[in-house]
C-alpha positions as CSV (number, residue, x, y, z in Angstrom):
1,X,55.4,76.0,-105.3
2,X,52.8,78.1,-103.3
3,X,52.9,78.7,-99.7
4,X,50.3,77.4,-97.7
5,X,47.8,80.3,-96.1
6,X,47.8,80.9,-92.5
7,X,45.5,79.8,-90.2
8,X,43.3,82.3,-89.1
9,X,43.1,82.7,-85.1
10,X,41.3,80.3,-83.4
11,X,38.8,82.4,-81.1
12,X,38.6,81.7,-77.3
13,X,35.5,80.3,-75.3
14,X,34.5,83.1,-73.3
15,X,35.4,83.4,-69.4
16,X,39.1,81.2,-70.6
17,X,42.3,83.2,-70.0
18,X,46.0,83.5,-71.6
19,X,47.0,80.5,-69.5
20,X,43.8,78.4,-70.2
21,X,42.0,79.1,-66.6
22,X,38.8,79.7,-66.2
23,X,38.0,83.2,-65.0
24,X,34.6,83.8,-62.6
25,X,31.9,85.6,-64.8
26,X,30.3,88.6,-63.1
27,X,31.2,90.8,-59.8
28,X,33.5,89.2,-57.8
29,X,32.2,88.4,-54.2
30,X,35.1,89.0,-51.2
31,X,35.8,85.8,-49.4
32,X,34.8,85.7,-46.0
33,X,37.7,85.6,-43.5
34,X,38.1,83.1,-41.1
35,X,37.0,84.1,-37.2
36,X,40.1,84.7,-35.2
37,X,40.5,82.3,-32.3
38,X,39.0,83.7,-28.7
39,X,41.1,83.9,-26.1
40,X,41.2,81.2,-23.4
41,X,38.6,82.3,-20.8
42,X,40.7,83.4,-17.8
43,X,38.0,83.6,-14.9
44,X,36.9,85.9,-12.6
45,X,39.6,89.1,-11.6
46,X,41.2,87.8,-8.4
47,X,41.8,91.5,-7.5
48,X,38.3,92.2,-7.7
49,X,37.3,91.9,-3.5
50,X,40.0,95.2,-3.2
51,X,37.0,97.5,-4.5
52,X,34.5,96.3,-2.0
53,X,37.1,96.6,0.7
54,X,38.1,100.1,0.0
55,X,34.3,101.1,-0.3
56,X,34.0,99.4,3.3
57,X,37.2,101.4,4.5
58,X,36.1,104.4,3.2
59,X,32.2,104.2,5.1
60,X,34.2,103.1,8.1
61,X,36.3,105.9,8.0
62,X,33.2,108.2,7.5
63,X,31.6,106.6,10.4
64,X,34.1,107.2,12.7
65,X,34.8,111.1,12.0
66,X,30.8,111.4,12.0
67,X,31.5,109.9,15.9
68,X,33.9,112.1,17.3
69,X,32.9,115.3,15.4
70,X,29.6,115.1,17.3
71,X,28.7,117.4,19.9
72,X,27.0,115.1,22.4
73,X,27.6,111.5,21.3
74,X,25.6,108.4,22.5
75,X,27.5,105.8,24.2
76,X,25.0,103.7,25.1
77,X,23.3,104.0,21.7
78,X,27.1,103.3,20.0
79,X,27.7,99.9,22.6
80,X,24.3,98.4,21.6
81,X,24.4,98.8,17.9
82,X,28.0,97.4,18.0
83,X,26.7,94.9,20.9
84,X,24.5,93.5,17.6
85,X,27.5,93.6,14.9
86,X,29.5,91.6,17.2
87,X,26.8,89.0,17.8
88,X,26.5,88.8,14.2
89,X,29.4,89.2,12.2
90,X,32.3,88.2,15.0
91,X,34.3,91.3,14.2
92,X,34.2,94.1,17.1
93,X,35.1,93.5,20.8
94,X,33.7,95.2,23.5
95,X,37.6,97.0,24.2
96,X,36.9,98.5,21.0
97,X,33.7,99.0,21.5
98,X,34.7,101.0,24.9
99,X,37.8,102.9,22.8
100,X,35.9,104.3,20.1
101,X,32.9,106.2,22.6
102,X,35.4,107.4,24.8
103,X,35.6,111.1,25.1
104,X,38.8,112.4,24.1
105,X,40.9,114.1,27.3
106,X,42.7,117.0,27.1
107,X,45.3,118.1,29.4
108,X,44.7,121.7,31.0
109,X,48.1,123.7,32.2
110,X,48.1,127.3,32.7
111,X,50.4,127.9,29.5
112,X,47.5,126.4,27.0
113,X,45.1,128.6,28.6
114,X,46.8,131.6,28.3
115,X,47.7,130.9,24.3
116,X,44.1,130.1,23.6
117,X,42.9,133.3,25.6
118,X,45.8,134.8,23.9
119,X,44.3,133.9,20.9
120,X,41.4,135.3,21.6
121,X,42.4,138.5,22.6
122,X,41.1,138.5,26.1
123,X,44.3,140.1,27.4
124,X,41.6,141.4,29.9
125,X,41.5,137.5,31.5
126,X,43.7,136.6,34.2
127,X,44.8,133.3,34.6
128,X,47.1,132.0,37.8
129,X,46.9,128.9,40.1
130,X,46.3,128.6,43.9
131,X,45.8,125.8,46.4
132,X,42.0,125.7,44.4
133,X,43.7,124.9,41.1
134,X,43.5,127.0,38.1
135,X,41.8,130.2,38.0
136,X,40.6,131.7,35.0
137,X,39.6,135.5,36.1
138,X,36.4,137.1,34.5
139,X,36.3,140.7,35.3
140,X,32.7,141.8,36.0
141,X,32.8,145.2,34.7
142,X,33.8,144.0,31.4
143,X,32.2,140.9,31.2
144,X,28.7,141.9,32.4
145,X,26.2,145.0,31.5
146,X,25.8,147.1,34.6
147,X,24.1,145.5,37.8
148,X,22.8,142.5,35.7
149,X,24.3,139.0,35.2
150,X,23.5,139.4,31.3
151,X,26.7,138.6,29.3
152,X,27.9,140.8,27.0
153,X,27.7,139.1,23.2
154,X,32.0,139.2,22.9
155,X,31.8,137.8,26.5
156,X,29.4,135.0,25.3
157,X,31.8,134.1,22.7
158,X,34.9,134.1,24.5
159,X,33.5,131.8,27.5
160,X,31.9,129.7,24.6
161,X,35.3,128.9,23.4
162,X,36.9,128.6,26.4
163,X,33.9,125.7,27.3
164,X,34.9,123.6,24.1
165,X,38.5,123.4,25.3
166,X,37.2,122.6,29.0
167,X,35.1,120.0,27.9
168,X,37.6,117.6,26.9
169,X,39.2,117.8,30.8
170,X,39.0,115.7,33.4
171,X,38.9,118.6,35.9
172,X,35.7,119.4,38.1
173,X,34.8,122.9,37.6
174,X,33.7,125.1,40.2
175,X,32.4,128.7,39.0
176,X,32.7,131.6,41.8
177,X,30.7,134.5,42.0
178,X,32.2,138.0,43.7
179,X,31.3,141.5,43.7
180,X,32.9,144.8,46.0
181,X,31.7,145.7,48.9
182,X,28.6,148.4,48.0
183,X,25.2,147.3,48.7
184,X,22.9,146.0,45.8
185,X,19.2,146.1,45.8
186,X,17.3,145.7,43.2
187,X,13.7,144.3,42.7
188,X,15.6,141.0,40.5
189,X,18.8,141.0,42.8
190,X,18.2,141.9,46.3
191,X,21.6,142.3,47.4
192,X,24.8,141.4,46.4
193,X,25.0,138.1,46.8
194,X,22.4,137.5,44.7
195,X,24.0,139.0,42.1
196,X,26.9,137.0,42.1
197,X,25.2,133.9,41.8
198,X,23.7,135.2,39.5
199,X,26.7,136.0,37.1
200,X,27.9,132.7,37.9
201,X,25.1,130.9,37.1
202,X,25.4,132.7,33.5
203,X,28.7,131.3,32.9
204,X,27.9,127.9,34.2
205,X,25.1,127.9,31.7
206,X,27.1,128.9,28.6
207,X,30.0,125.8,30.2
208,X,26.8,123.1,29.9
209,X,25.5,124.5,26.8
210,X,28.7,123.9,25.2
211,X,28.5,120.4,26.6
212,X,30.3,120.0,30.0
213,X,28.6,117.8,32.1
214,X,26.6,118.4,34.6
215,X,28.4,115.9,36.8
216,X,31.4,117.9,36.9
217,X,30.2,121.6,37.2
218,X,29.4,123.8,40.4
219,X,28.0,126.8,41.3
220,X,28.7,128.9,44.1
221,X,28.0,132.9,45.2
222,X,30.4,134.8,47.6
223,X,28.8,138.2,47.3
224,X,31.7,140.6,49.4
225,X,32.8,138.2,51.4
226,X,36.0,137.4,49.4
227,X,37.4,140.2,48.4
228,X,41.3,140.1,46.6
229,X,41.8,143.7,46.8
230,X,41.5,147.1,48.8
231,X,37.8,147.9,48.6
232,X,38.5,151.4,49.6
233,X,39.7,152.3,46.3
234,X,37.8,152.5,42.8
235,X,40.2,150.1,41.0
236,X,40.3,147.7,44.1
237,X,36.5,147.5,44.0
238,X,36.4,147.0,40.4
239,X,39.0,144.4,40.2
240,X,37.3,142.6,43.3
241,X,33.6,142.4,40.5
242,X,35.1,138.9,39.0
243,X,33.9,135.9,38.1
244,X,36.5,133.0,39.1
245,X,36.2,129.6,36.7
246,X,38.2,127.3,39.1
247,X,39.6,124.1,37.4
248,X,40.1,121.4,40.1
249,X,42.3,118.7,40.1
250,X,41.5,115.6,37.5
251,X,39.5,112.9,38.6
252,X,40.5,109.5,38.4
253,X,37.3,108.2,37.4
254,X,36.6,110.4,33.9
């Protein structure tokens, strides 16, 4: 009996796999994945007014040290600007307005100015207290060139120091003129009590350069007539050339 022949393979339809699934013909394009969900909108940043403040704190700040590092600031100028803010914007009083373009004081004792002349190496400088006030000696000799009232350029300096710390005071201040007892005469100081105004009237200009007011200064010239010491001796005539910066009790009313 013969045996029946096998069937030959049955060939497959093209694009049909092993498991009878169609297969894509071609490249394969990637799927496009699906968006991811935005977040909820959350709003403006409820921290966000703290830049602006600090930016306004920081001008404020500026403003101020700009104030009180000037040399010669304007009160008047300062009240009317604020006068307007205030009319404005609600948010200065005239108290504060009064408390910033007040002038700093300073208390002056005879201790602080002998550290800052200390300091400056004017051992040369006397400094003592009598029924005037304080007294801060100049001596002439050292002070001045010879038979003028011209300062000497370390003298300039030192005085111009001494008028920043004076400045801040609420003393009057009375500068005194004094020479020995030898006649001057010269065609720009006639005698000797024109030569002590004179050297006064060099240090009282250096005290309002520096920004003293006037309101508080004074000038006066005692030629011989005031002597501290012997004139009969060379030291005693030198140490009676001086130019006296008297600080005067406070006033009430600076």
């Amino acid at each position: 009996m013969t045996e029946p022949a096998p069937e030959a393979p049955q060939e497959r339809p093209e694009g049909v796999g092993d498991a009878g699934i169609d297969r894509p013909q071609g490249p394969v394009e990637p799927r496009e994945r699906p968006p991811k969900p935005k977040a909820p909108d959350e709003g403006p940043d409820p921290d966000a007014w703290m830049v602006t403040f600090s930016d306004l704190l920081t001008l404020l700040m500026t403003f101020f040290v700009l104030i009180f590092a000037s040399a010669d600031p304007v009160k008047e100028k300062l009240q009317e600007a604020f006068g307007q803010t205030s009319g404005v914007f609600g948010l200065f009083r005239r108290s504060f307005v009064e408390d910033i373009t007040a002038v700093p004081r300073v208390e002056i004792s005879q201790e602080r100015l002998q550290v800052l002349l200390d300091e400056l190496g004017a051992s040369d400088v006397e400094v003592s207290q009598d029924e005037r006030g304080l007294v801060v000696t100049l001596p002439s000799d050292a002070y001045f060139e010879p038979g003028s009232a011209r300062l000497t350029e370390q003298a300039r300096t030192r005085v111009g120091v001494l008028s920043e710390f004076l400045r801040f005071s609420r003393h009057d201040i009375r500068v005194e003129g004094h020479t020995d007892n030898r006649e001057v005469s010269s065609a720009t100081y006639p005698s000797s009590w024109e030569l002590s105004l004179g050297r006064a009237h060099s240090v009282l200009l250096i005290l309002r350069g520096r920004g003293v007011p006037d309101t508080r200064l004074s000038l006066v010239g005692y030629g011989p007539s005031r002597p501290r010491f012997d004139n009969g001796s060379r030291l005693g005539r030198a140490r009676n050339r001086r130019v006296e910066i008297v600080i005067v009790g406070p006033r009430d009313d600076l």
